[in-house]
N, C-alpha and C positions, 0 to 999 in steps of 0.2 A: 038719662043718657047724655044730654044736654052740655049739664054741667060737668060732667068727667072728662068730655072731650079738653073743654079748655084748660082742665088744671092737669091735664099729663103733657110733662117738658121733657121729653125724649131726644138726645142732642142738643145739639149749641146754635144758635141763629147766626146769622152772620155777621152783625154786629157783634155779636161776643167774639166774635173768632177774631173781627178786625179788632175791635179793643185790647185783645190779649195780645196779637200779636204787636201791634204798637208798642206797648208797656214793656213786653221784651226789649225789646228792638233801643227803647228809650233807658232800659237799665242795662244793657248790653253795649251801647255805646257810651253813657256815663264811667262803664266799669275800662272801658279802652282808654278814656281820657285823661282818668288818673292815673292810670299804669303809664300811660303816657310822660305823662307829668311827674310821676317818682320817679322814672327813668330818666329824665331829661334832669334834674334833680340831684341824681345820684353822681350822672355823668359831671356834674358841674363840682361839686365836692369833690370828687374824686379828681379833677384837675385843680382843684383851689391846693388841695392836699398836695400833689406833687409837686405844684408851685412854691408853695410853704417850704418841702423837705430841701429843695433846690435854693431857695436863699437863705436856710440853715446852713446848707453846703456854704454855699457861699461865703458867706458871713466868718464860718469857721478857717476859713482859707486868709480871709482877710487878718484875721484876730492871730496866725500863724505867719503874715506876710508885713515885711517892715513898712512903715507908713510911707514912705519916697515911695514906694514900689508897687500902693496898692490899684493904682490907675493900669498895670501894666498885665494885670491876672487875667488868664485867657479862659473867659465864662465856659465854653463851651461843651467842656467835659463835664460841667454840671446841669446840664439842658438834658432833664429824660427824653427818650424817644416816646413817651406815651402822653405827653405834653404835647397838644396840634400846637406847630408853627413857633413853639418857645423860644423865649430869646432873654439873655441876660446880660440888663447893664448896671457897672457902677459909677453913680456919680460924687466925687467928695466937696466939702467946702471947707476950706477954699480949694479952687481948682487945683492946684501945685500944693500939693501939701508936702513938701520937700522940704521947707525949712520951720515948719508949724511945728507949735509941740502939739499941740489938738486939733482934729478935725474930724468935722462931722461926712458918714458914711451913707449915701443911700443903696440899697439894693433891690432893681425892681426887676422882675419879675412879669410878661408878657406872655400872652398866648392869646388864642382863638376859641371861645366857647360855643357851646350852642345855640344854633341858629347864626354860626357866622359872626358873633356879639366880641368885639375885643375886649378882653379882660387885662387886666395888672394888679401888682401886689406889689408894694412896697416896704421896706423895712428897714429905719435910720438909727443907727448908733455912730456913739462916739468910739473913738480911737486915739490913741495917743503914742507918740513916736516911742515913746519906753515899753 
């Protein structure tokens, strides 16, 4: 009779029950902090992306805009609204490219990513007054 008592385990002890729930608890908050982290992730591509299509615009405007004239392009109708805080500048070299037959083009590309982090994207072609 002795030995039957001790080998019948009927229920869980309370350490099994604190250990289970731990183990949860520690795979359930792992499984938040990736989701976390693709999310934050996704959200950053997804504005690298709109920044990119935005100094494609860009760029395409310029390649359509006489070179005297391309300091004078108003960015702003190419600024998505789902772009936090965008902004777009272009700077050429040389400054006055009014009498140049070549000049180089930057188009960068600003915003605010997650966690508040300023990001930029730049993109340099040449252009020629022909």
């Amino acid at each position: 009779m002795r030995g039957k008592i001790l080998t019948d385990h009927k229920g869980l002890t309370l350490i099994e029950l604190l250990f289970s729930v731990g183990l949860m608890t520690l795979v359930l908050l792992s499984s938040f902090y990736v989701l976390t982290a693709a999310h934050q992730m996704s959200e950053e591509s997804r504005s690298r992306l709109l920044a990119l299509n935005a100094a494609r615009t860009t760029l395409e405007t310029i390649k359509a805009t006489p070179l005297a004239n391309v300091r004078a392009i108003n960015t702003r109708a190419f600024i998505p609204r789902d772009l936090p805080r965008g902004a777009i500048a272009i700077a050429t070299n040389p400054a006055n490219p009014a009498g140049a037959a070549v000049a180089t083009v930057t188009v960068t590309v600003s915003w605010v990513g997650p966690k508040n982090m300023p990001r930029t994207l730049q993109v340099t072609t040449m252009r020629s007054q022909f």
